[in-house]
C-alpha positions in Angstrom: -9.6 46.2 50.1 -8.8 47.0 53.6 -5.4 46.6 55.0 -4.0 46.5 58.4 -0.8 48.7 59.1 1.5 49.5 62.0 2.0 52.9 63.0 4.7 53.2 65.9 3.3 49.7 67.2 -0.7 50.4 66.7 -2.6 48.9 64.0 -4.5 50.9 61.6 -6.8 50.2 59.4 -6.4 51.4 55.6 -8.3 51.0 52.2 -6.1 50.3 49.6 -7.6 50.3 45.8 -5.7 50.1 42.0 -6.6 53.2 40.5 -4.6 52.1 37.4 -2.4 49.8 35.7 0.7 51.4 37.7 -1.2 53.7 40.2 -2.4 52.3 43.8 -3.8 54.4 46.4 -3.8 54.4 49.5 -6.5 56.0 52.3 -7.0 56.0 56.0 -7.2 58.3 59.2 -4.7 58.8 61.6 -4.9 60.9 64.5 -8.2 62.6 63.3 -6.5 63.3 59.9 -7.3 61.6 56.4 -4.0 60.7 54.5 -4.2 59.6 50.6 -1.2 58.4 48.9 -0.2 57.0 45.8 2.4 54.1 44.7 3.3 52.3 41.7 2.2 48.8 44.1 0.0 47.9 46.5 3.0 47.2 48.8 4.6 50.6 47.9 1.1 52.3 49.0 0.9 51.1 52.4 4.5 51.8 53.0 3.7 55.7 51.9 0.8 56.0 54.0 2.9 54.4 57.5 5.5 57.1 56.3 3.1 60.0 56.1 1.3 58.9 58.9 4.8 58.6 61.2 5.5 61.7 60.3 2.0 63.7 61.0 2.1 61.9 64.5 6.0 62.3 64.5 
């Protein structure tokens, strides 16, 4: 399912999937880079992928 998130104030545009009972991931592009993170929630997915993507554009 796609997901918007805020980066530093810009919306971006992730897919967020369950890849098992207690494992979500997260995947997107930001700033011509793909980022894929894991979280034990949906929730906890998107807030590692803003983190990783704050601190590749950083």
């Amino acid at each position: 399912m796609e997901q918007k998130v805020n980066v530093w104030d810009r919306p971006q545009t992730v897919e967020v999937y369950q890849k098992s009972k207690t494992v979500w991931i997260a995947v997107g592009d930001y700033m011509g880079q793909r980022i894929e993170v894991k979280g034990s929630s949906r929730t906890s997915a998107l807030a590692h992928w803003r983190e990783a993507a704050r601190y590749k554009g950083g």
